[in-house]
C-alpha distance (Angstrom), angle and dihedral (degrees) to the residues before:
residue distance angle dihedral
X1 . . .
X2 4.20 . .
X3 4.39 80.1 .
X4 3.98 89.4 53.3
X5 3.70 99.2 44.1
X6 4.32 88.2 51.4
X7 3.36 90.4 42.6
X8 3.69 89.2 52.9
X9 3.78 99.3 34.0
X10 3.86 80.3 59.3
X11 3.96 102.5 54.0
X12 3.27 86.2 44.6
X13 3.69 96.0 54.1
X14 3.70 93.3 44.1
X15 3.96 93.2 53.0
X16 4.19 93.2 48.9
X17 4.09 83.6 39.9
X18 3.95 91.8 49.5
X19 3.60 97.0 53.8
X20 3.39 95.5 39.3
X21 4.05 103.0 59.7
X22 3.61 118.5 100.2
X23 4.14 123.3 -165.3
X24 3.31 108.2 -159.5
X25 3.91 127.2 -144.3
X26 3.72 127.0 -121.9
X27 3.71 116.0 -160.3
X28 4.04 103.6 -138.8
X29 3.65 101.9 -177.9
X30 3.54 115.4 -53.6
X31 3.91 96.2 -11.5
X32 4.29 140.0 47.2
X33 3.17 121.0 -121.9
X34 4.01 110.2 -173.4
X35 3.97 119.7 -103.1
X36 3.80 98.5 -121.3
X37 3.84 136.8 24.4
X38 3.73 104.3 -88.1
X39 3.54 106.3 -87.2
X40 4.59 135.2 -131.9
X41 4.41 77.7 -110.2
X42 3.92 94.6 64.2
X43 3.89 101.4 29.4
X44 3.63 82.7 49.8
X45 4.27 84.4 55.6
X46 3.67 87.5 48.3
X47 3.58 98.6 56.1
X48 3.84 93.3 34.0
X49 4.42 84.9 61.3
X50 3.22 98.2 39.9
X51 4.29 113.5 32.2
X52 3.59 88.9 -123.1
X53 4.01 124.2 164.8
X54 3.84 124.6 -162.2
X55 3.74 119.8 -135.7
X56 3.88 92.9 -115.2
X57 3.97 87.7 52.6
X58 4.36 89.1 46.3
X59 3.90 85.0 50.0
X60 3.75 100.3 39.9
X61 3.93 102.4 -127.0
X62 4.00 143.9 49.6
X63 3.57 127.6 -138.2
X64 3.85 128.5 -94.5
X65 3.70 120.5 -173.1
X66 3.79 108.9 -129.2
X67 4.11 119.0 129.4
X68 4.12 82.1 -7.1
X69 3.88 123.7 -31.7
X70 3.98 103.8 -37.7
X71 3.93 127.6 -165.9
X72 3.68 119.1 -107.8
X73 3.62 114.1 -151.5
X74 3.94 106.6 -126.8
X75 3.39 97.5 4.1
X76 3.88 119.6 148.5
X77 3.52 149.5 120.1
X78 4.32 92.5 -68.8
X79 4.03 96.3 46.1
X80 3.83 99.4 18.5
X81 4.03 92.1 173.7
X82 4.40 87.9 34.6
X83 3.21 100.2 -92.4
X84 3.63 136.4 52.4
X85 3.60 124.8 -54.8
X86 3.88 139.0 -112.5
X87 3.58 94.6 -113.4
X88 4.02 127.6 -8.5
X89 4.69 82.9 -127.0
X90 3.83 76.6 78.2
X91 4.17 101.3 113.2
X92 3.77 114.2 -106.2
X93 3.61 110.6 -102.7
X94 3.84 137.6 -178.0
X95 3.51 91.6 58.4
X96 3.95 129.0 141.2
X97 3.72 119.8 -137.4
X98 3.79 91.9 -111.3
X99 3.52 86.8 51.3
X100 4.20 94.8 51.1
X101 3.93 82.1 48.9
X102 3.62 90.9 58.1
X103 3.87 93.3 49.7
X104 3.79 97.4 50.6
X105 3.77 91.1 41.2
X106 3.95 83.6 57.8
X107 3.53 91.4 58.4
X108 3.83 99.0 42.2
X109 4.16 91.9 -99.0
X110 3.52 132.9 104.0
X111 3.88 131.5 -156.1
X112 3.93 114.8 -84.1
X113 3.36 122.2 -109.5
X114 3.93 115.9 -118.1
X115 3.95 98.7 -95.5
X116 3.99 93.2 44.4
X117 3.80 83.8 55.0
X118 3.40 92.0 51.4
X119 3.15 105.6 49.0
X120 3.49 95.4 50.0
X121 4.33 84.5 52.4
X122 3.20 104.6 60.0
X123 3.76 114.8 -0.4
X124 4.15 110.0 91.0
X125 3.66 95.8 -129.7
X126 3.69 96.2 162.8
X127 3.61 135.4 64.4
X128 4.08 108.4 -94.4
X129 3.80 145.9 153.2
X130 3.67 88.0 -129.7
X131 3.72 115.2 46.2
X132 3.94 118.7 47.7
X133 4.21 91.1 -121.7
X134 4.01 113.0 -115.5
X135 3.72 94.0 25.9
X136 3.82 119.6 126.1
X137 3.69 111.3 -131.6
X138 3.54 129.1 -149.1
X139 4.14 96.5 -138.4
X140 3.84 128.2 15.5
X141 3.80 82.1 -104.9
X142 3.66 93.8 61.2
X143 4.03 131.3 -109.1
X144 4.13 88.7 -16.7
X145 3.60 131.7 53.4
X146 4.17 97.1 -112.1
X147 4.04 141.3 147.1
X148 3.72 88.8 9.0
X149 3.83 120.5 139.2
X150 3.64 93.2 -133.8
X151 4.35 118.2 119.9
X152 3.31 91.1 -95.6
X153 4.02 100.9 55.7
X154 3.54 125.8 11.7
X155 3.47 93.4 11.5
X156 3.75 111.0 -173.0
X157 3.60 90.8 160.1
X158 4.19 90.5 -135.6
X159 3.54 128.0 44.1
X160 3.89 119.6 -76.4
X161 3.61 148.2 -148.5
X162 3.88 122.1 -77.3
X163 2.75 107.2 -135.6
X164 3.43 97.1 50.0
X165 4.04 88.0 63.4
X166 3.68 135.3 88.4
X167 3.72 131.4 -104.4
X168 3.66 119.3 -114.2
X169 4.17 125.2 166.7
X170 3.77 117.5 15.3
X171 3.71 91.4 -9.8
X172 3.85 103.1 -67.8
X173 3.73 127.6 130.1
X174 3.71 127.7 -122.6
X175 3.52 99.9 -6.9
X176 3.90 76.8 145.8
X177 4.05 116.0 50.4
X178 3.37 133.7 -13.3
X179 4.24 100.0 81.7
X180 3.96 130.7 -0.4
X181 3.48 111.2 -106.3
X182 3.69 130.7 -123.5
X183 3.74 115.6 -122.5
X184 3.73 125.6 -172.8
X185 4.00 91.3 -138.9
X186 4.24 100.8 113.8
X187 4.04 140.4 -149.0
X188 3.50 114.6 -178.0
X189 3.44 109.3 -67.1
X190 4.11 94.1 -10.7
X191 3.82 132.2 87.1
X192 3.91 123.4 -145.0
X193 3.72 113.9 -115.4
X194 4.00 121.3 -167.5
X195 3.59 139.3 -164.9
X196 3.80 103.5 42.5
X197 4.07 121.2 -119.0
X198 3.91 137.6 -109.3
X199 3.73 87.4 -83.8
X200 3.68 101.2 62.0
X201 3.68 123.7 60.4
X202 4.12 124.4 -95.2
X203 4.03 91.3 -104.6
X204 4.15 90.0 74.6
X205 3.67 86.0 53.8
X206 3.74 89.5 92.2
X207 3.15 141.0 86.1
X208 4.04 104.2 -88.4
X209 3.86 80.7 44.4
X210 3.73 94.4 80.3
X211 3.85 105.5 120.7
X212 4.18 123.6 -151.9
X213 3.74 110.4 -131.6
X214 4.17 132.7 -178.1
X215 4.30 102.4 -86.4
X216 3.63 88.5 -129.6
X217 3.60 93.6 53.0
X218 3.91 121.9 118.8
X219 4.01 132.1 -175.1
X220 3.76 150.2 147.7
X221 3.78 82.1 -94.3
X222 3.90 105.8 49.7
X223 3.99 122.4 87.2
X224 2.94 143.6 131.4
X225 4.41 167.0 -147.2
X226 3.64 133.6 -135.8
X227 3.58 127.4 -141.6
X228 4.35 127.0 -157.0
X229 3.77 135.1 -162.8
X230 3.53 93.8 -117.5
């Protein structure tokens, strides 16, 4: 009985928390790019609308990098450890490029290419208190690696909530740490992904840090944002 009503007492949580999470857009020049890596809450919305299964959920594990890329049993974008998750504003993760396409499509976005992303990183577009607007930054934090959940700062050790992270350039959260980032910027059968994870240290968090990866790969450290034309 006490394993029904948690089980319940979470579906029930995740549907209210679902519908209820909100990523803003912030307009970076002449395009949005969303506030926050897209997070297990809206994914979860996506796949609720539309029936849709990920690749990691078909095959019935993600990928872990240990003595090379190991299988996790149970692993996907709804239990990204195998079991549930801290909080459902944790970003969505085991997810392809093709499948972060999808997703953004869905909501009338698409992935941003590499410069858009960059930009909005670590060029102060915006008016703020913090950054000196239309300077180029070395890290999403600014001039010093800082308040980035990479190993060498934050250091969760495993990917964490959103909104439970700082700002950095232009207002947007962990545009450095946390999960890679899907890009829509292509090589062959690759996909460029930006911003570096919690696994990696803050120095690939910049620019020349961005990493090429298979498009149908999916991990623990893969997620992703969408951007939109207005």
């Amino acid at each position: 009985m006490l394993v029904i009503v948690k089980i319940t007492f979470f579906l029930l949580f995740f549907i209210v928390s679902t519908k209820a999470f909100e990523n803003p857009k912030v307009k970076i020049n002449n395009f949005f790019i969303q506030k926050y890596e897209v997070t297990i809450s809206e994914f979860s919305n996506f796949v609720n609308k539309t029936n849709f299964k990920t690749e990691a959920e078909k095959q019935g594990f993600g990928y872990e990098y240990g003595v090379g890329w190991e299988k996790r049993k149970d692993w996907n974008y709804k239990t990204p450890y195998g079991k549930n998750p801290e909080s459902l504003t944790e970003p969505a993760v085991h997810i392809s490029y093709f499948e972060a396409e999808q997703y953004c499509k869905f909501i009338n976005g698409r992935l941003p290419s590499f410069e858009e992303w960059s930009t909005a990183a670590y060029t102060q577009v915006l008016d703020s208190k913090v950054f000196e607007k239309n300077k180029t930054y070395v890290y999403p934090s600014g001039d010093k690696a800082e308040k980035m959940n990479s190993t060498d700062l934050l250091a969760y050790r495993k990917h964490y909530d959103v909104l439970k992270l700082p700002e950095g350039i232009n207002g947007l959260v962990a545009m450095g740490g946390n999960v890679w980032e899907w890009t829509k910027d292509r090589k062959d059968n690759s996909a460029l992904t930006a911003g570096s994870s919690w696994w990696y240290s803050s120095s690939n968090t910049t620019k020349n840090g961005a990493q090429f990866k298979p498009a149908d790969f999916y991990a623990i450290y893969v997620g992703f944002r969408c951007a939109f034309e207005k």
